[in-house]
N, C-alpha and C positions, 0 to 999 in steps of 0.2 A: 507325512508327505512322502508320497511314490513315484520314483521315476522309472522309466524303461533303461536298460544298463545299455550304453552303446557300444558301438563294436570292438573297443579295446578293452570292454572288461568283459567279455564274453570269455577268454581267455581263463578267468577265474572261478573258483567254484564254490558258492557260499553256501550255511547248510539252507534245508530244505525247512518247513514251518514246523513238520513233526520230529525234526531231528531238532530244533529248538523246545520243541514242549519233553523232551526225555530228556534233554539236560537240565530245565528247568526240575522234573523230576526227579533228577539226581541230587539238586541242592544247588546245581553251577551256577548261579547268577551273580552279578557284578553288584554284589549289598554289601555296605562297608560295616561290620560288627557294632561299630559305636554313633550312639546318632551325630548328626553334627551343630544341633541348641543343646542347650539346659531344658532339661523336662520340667514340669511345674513342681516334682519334689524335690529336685535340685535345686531350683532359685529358692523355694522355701526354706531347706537346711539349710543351704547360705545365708541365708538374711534372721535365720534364726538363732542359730547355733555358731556365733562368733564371739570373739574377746569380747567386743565391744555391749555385748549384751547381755555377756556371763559377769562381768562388773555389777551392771546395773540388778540382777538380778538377787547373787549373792545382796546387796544393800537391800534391796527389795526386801528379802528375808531376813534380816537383819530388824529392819523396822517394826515388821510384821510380829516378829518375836517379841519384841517389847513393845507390842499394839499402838504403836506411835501411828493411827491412822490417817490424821492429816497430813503426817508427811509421807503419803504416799502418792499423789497426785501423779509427781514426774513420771512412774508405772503408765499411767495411761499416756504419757505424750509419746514414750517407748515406744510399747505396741500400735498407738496409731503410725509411730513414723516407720517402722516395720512392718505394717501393711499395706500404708502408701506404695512403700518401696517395691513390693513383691509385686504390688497389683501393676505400677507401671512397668517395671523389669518384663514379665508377663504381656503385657500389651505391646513392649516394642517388640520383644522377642517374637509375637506373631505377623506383626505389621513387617520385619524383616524376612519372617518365614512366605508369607505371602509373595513381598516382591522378589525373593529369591527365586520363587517359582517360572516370575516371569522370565528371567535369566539363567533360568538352568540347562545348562549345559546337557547337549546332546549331540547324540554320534550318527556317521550313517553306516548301516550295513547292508551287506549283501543278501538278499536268501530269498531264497525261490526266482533265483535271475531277475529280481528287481533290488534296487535303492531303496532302503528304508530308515528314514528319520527317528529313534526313539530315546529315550532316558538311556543316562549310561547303567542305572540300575537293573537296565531292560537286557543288557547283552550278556552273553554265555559263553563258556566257554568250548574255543571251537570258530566262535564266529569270526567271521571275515569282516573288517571295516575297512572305512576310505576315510584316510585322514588327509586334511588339506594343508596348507600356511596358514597358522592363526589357531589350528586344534589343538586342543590340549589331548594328549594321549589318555584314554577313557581304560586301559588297562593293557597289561604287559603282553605285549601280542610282539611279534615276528615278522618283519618285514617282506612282502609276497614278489611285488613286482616292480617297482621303482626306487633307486636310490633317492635320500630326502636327508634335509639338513636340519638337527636337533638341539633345541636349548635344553642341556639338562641342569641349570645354573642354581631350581630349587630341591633339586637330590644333590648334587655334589658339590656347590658352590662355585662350579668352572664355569667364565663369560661367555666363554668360545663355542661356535656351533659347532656339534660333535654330526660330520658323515655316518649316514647307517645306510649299507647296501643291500643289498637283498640277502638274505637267511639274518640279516643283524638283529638284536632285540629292541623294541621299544617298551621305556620305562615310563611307568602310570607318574602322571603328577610333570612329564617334560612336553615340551611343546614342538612342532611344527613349524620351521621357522623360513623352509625353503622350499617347494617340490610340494607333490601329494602320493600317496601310494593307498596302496590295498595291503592289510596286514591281517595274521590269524593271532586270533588271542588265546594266548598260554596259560595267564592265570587268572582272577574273578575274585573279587569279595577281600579275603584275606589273605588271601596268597600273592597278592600284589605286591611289588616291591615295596611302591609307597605306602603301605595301609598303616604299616608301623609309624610312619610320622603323623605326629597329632592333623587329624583333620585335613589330608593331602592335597585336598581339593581347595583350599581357604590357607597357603600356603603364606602369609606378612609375615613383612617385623614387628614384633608387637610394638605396638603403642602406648608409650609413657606419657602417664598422666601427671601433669603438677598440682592440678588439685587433689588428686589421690596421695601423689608422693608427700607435700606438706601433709597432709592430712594424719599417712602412717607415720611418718617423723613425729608429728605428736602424740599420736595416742602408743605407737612404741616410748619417749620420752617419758608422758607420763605413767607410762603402765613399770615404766623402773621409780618410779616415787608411790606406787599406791599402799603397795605393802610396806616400806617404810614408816610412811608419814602416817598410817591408817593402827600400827602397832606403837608409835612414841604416842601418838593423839591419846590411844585408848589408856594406854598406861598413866600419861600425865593426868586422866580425866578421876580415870579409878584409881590410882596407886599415889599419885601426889594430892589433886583435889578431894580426893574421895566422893567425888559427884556418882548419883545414882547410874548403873546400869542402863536405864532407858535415854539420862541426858547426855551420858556418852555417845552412844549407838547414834544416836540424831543429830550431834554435832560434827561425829566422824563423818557419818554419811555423808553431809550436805556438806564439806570437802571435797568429797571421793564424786561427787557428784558434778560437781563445779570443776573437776580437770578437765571432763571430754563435752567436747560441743555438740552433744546431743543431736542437735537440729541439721547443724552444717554437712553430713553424711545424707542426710534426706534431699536438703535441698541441692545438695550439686548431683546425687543420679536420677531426682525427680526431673531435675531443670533437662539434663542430657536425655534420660529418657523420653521425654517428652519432645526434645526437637525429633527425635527419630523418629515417633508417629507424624508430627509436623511435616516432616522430612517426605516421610514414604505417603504423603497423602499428594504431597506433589512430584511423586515418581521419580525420589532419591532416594535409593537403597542405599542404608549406612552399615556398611559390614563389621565397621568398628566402631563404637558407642563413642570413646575417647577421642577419636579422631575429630570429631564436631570441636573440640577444646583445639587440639593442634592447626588447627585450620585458621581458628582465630588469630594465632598468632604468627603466619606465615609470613616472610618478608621478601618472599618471589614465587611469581609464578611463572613457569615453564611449561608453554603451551606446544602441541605438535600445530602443522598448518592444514593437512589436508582431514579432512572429519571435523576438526576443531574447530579449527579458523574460520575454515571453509564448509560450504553445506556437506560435503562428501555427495553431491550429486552431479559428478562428471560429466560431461558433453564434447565429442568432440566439434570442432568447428570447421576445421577444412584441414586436408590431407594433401601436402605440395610434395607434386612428384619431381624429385630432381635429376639432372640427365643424369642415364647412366649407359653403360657397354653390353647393358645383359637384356633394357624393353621387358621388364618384367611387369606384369598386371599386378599392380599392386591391390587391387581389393579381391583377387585371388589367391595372393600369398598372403596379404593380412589375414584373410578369411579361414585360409588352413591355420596358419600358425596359432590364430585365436581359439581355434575352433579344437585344436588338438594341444591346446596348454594346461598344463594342470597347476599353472596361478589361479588366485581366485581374489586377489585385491580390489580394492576399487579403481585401480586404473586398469586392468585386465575385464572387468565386471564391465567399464565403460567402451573400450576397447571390442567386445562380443556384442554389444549392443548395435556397434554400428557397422561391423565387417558378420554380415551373416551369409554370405554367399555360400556355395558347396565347398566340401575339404575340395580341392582339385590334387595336393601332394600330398602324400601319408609321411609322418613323420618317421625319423628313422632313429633319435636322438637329439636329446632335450638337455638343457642346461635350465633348471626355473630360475627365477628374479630371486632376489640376494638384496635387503638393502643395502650391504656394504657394497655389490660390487657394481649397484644401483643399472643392472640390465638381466634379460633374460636371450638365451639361442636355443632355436631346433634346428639338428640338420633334416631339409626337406627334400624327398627324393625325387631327381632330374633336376635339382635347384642348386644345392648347393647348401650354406648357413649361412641362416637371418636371425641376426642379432636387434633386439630391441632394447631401447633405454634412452640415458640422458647423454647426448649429444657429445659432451665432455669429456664424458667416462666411457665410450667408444670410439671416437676419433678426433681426440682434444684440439687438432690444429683445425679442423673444419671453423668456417667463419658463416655463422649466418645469415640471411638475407635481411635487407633494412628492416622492411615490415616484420619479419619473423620477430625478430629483437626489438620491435614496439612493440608490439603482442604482448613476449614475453616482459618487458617491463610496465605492462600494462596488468600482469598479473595472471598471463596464461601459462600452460605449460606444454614445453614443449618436447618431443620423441621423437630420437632418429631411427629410420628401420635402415640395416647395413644389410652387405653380404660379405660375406669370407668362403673363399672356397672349401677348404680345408677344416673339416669341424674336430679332428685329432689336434691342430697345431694352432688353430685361431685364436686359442686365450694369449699365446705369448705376442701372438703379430695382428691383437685386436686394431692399433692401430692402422693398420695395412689394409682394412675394411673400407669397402665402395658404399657411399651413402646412398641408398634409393630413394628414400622420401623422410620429410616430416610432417611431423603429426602434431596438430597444434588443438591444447586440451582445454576449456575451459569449467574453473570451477569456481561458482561466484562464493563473494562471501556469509557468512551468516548473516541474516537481518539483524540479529540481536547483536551482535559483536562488539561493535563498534561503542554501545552504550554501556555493555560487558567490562570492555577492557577498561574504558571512562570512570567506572566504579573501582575498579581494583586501582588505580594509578591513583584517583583521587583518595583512596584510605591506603596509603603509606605500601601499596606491594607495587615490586617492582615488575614487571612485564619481559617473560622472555622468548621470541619466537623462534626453537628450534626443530627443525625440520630438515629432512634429506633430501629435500627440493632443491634446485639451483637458486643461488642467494638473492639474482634478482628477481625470480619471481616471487619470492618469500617477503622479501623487501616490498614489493609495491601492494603486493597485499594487506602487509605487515601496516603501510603508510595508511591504505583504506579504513582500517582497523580503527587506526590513532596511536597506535602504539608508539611512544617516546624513542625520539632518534630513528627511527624505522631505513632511514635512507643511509644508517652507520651500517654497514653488515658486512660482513666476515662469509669467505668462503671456509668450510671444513675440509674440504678436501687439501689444500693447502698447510693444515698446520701435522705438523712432522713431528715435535718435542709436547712433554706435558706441561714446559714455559709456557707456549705457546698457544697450546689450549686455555689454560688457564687465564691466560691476558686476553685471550678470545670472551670467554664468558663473562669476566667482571670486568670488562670494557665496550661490549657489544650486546644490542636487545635483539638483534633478526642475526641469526646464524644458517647458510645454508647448506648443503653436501653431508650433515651429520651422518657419519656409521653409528649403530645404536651403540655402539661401544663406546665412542665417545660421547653419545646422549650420557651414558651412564658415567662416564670420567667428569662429566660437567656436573651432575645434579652432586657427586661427591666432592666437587671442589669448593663449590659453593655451601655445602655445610663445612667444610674444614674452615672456611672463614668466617664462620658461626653465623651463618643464614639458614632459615627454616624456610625449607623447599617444599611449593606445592607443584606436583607435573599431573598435567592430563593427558592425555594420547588412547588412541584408540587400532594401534595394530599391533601385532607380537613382536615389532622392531623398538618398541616404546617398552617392552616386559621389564629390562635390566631396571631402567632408569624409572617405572614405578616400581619396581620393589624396592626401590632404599632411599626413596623420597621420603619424605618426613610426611605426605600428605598424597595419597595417589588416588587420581581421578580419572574412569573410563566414561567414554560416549556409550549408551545402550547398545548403539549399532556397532558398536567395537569387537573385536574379535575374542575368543575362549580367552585368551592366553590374559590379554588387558583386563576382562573382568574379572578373572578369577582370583588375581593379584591387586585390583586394589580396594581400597579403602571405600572408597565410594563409585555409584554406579548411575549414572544420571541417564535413566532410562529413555525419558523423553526426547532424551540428544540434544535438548536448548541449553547454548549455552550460559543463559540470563540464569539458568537454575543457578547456578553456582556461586551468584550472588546472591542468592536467597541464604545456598549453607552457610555461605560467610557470614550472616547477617544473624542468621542464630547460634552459630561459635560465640559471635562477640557482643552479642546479647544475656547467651548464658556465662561467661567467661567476667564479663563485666560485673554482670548481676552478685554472681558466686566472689569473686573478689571482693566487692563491696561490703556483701553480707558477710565471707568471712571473717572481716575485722571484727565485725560483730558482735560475734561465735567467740573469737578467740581473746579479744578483754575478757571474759569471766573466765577462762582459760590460765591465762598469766596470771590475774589478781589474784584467783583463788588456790592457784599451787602458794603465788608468795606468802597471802597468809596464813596459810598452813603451815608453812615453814616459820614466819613469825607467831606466830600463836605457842609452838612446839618452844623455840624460842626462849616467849614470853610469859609461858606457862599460864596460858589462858583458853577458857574455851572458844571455840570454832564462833564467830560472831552471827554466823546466819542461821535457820534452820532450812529443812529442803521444800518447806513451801514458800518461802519467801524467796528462796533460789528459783523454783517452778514460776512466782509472779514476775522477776526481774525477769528469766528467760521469755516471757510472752512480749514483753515491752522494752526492751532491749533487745532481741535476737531476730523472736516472733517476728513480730506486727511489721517494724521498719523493713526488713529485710524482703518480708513477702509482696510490701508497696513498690519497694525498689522494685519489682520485677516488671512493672507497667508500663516504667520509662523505659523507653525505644534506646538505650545507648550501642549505637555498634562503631566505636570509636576503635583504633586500634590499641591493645594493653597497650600501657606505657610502664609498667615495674610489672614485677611478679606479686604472687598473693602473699609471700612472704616478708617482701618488702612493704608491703601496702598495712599488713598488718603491723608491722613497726612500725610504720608512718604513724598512722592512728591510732591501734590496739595499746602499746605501750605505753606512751603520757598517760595517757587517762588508767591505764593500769594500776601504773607508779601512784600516783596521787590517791589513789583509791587504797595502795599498800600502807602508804605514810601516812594517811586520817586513821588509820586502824591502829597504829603504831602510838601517834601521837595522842589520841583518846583516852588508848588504855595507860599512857602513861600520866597523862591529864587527870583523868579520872578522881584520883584521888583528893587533887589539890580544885576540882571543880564541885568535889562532894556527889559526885555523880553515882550511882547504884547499875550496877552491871548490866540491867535490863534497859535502862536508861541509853547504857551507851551504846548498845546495840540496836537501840529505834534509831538514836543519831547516825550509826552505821549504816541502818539500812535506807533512811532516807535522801542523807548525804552520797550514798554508792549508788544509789538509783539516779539521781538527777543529774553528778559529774559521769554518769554512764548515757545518758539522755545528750549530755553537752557533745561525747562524743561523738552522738551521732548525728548533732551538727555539724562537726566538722565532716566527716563522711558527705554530707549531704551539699555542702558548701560547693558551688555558689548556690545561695537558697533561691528558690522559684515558688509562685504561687502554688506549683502542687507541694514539693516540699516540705511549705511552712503549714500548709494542711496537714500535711501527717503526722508533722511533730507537733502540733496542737492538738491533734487528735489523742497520737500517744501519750502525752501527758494527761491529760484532761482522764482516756483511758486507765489511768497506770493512777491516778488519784485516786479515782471513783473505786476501783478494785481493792485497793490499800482499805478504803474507809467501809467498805461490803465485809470484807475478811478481817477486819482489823481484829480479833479475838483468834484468827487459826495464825493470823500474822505474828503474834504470840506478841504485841507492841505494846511500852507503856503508855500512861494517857500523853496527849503531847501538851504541852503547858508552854506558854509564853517563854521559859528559858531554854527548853528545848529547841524552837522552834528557832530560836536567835542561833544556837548554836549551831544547828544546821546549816541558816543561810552564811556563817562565817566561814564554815569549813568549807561548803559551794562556793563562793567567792574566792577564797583563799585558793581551795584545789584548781578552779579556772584557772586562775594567773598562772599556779605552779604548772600545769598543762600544757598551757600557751610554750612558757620559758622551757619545758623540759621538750615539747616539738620543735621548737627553734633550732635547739642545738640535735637532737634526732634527724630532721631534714640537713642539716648542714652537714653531716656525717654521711648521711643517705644519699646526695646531691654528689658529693666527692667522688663516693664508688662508681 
């Protein structure tokens, strides 16, 4: 995109095309050393070369050494869930490379006395840019010709906008927050201030996951039991029992085998994975993988109003001139002061649209718009200064007119244009300003909104609209919307103490007058009372308050500063998308909780019996293909059915708890028939092979029972899949029965199984009762 530079940047002098191709030939370009994905042999060593595979591995060879080749099977479920993994990784990673693209940030520069639009990889050093409100600084350049107001809050961690006047520096990676200028850039590529920080551009808080955090909580856990319980096992097997070499190695194995859930790592970055191509097919760029999980479980959302709420397609509606001493043409002085601002918001954007007359005064000195101080001034020369903004916050006692103030509680907004004579001394005696006109603005709502916010309220999130607007226009919009209590609303400007803020936020859904300083006081007060914040907003007055949200969401059409910091990027600007991300959060969140019970019964059972076996001085009761058939009908089958039903209910526990819910009874009971068998055994006449067909079919069925309860309340599909899996989980038993290494099963057998199944139920039942009443307390 090219424009003609108009006559105030004539003044400046950008290079020329060939003076850009000899720096280019120097090396000078703005290319950051390190990329900003995983290349494809990144995500490969990753998913290769980790604990969790150097376990399975080392066993792998293990087995192989004593040619124990049936129980090799689990090797192949390994590698396929290691290539699931990479292939998806792989596919989001480009489906987010893709829509990155459409959001990539770019700068404009000067050269050859035009405007030019390109990639910031494209600038050199030398070059002259125009940075607006809402740019992110594309690299450490010099400020040329206009004072401008800087957030540098993600290099230094300071809230406050830092003034830079002209020779001042600008830092890569800070934003634009006031004013625009023309700057020379200093350094390029590595030389940046910011290049040091990882990925400067993609600036979050990282994102903590709980199903990742459980997940290393167990396989750290178990990975402190492998070599213990993997050195008494082998000793007990060789050194007490004297059992063969190859029957040790195979009984260890299918232990060491039986601590990590295998599958549960696939399935919770297959599931995330996969909403991200979801995601980005309907023009949501997920910058953060994890963030689809945090989303699920948000308990407010924190919406701005104008872009948001509202379409961001401003109109004005009529322009009341009110008397004044001076007869000033107001679509002559609007028309200069528009026409010679270097705002570039969408009320300035809306504002140009409709004052296009000639400059008639050249400006002589410019104050830009400020959301805190919610106005902008030029002094115009033969005029005087004209102050524009919100009504309140230039001359608070003005009253305005009936109609005006139906308008505005009908949801428009409204602009006073003042004069002050004096543009040295006006900021202190703003109120001493002659009002000339207002400007009454409208912007309708989103279509979709309304049924938007309907969805979030009805699934347990709270609804909160803050915005720097005047409270009642924010309120009647807020009411259009449906937003709960919408007609409760709180002026900002008003509250004085962090009391007082505070009783504002968790008392009030529509808040108006916010400084983005207090946007960002609010979103942290509300996590300090343990709510998980999701904020969208789409201008650089919104940047504090997404970065330290728990969940941050920009409009497409939102500014540098909003996309670059958050989380997600809803390019299409509907804001219905965003109940689509919620919808596969709590889809995948659901699913993954479900199935990690699972995952994580043969997790508990099998560390405990290992510890009783060591114990009991007995060998390991399963081999690792009968572990490989429980994991397909147990973990497998149930869990990838689960993923069919539509649940986007809000969590109600965490996956830790859930696994306790469920995973443990049936654990325990499964620990205790192992216990009481072997100590049975003797006085039942039973032959050691014996009790371990009773083991393994009494552990399969009360592991079956579980996943009744998981599935409870049962539904017609439900009781399909669990007739399915059993029926499954039979017919396999009776195909393999010789690799299953089983004895024959005989009528006494067969009694004793179904005692122990009965038995383990009850004791299951009793041992969840008192587990939920434990669980229910916290």
């Amino acid at each position: 995109m090219i424009n003609k530079v108009g006559v105030n940047m004539q003044k400046i002098k950008g290079l020329t095309n060939q003076e850009v191709l000899d720096q280019i030939d120097l090396g000078h370009m703005n290319i950051s050393p390190k990329p900003l994905v995983k290349t494809n042999k990144q995500i490969i060593f990753e998913h290769v070369f980790n604990l969790f595979n150097a376990y399975n591995f080392v066993i792998a060879c293990a087995l192989v050494f004593v040619q124990a080749w049936s129980s090799l099977f689990f090797v192949v479920i390994v590698s396929a869930n290691t290539v699931i993994r990479i292939y998806q990784e792989i596919r989001s990673r480009n489906m987010v490379a893709k829509l990155n693209l459409i959001i990539s940030p770019k700068t404009k520069v000067l050269r050859d006395d035009t405007i030019q639009e390109i990639d910031n990889e494209e600038i050199v050093l030398n070059d002259v840019v125009y940075f607006e409100t809402g740019n992110q600084v594309s690299s450490d350049s010099i400020v040329l010709d206009t004072a401008v107001e800087v957030d540098e809050s993600l290099l230094t961690g300071e809230a406050d906008p830092v003034l830079k006047n002209i020779g001042d520096h600008l830092l890569s990676g800070s934003f634009i927050v006031s004013g625009a200028c023309y700057a020379r850039v200093e350094h390029v590529g590595i030389d940046n201030y910011a290049t040091h920080l990882a990925n400067e551009a993609r600036q979050r808080k990282p994102v903590t996951s709980e199903l990742v955090n459980v997940f290393n909580k167990v396989t750290k856990f178990t990975s402190y039991l492998v070599v213990p319980l993997s050195v008494l096992m082998l000793y007990q097997a060789l050194g007490v029992r004297e059992e063969s070499l190859a029957t040790a190695i195979v009984n260890t194995s299918t232990a060491l085998l039986g601590m990590l859930p295998k599958g549960l790592v696939l399935l919770t970055s297959v599931s995330l994975a996969a909403s991200v191509v979801r995601l980005g097919k309907r023009k949501v760029l997920v910058q953060e993988m994890f963030s689809i999980e945090t989303l699920s479980r948000v308990d407010v959302l924190c919406l701005d109003k104008t872009g948001t709420l509202t379409k961001g397609k401003m109109k004005v509606q009529e322009v009341v001139d009110l008397a004044n001493p001076l007869s000033l043409d107001m679509q002559k002085v609007m028309s200069s002061f528009v026409g010679q601002s270097v705002d570039n918001n969408a009320t300035y954007q809306t504002l140009k649209q409709y004052f296009q007359d000639e400059i008639c005064y050249e400006v002589k000195n410019r104050v830009p718009f400020s959301s805190a101080r919610k106005w902008s001034a030029q002094e115009l020369e033969g005029i005087g200064t004209i102050i524009v903004g919100a009504p309140e916050f230039i001359v608070p006692q003005y009253q305005l007119l009936q109609y005006i103030q139906e308008a505005q509680n009908s949801g428009a907004r409204v602009l006073m244009v003042a004069h002050h004579a004096d543009f040295q001394t006006f900021q202190e005696h703003l109120h001493e300003a002659t009002p000339l006109a207002l400007i009454i603005i409208l912007d309708p709502l989103r279509d979709d909104a309304k049924e938007t916010l309907a969805f979030f309220q009805e699934n347990d999130v709270d609804i909160k609209v803050i915005s720097g607007d005047n409270p009642i226009t924010v309120s009647s919009l807020a009411k259009q919307a449906g937003v709960k209590d919408a007609h409760h609303y709180i002026d900002a400007s008003t509250l004085t103490t962090d009391e007082e803020l505070e009783n504002a936020i968790m008392n009030y859904n529509v808040i108006g007058r916010a400084t983005p300083k207090q946007k960002h006081q609010m979103i942290l007060t509300l996590q300090k009372h343990k709510q998980k914040v999701a904020m969208t907003g789409d201008g650089v007055n919104d940047v504090l308050a997404l970065k330290d949200a728990d969940v941050s969401i920009a409009m497409g059409s939102g500014s540098d500063a909003a996309k670059q910091i958050s989380q997600f990027v809803v390019i299409n600007g509907e804001l219905s998308t965003m109940v689509d991300v919620v919808k596969e959060g709590r889809l995948d969140i659901n699913n993954v909780t479900r199935s990690a019970s699972m995952y994580y019964l043969k997790t508990i059972y099998t560390i405990l019996i290992a510890i009783s076996t060591v114990l009991l001085n007995m060998p390991y009761p399963f081999i690792p293909f009968q572990m490989t058939l429980l994991d397909n009908f147990i973990e497998g089958f149930p869990s990838f059915m689960i993923l069919f039903e539509k649940n986007i209910d809000k969590q109600k526990e965490s996956i830790g708890r859930h696994a306790m819910r469920y995973s443990l009874p049936n654990a325990l009971v499964i620990v205790l028939s192992v216990i009481a068998l072997k100590l049975l055994a003797p006085i039942l006449s039973l032959e050691l092979h014996e009790v371990f067909t009773i083991l393994y079919f009494s552990t399969s069925l009360i592991s079956i029972h579980m996943i009744y309860r998981i599935y409870s309340p049962i539904n017609w599909y439900r009781t399909f899949v669990l007739i399915i899996d059993i029926i499954g989980f039979c017919m396999a038993t009776y195909i393999f029965w010789d690799w299953l290494q089983l004895a024959p099963l005989t009528m006494q057998l067969f009694q004793y199984i179904l005692i122990i199944i009965v038995i383990g139920m009850i004791l299951a039942a009793i041992i969840s009762h008192f587990v939920n009443i434990y669980l229910d307390r916290e």
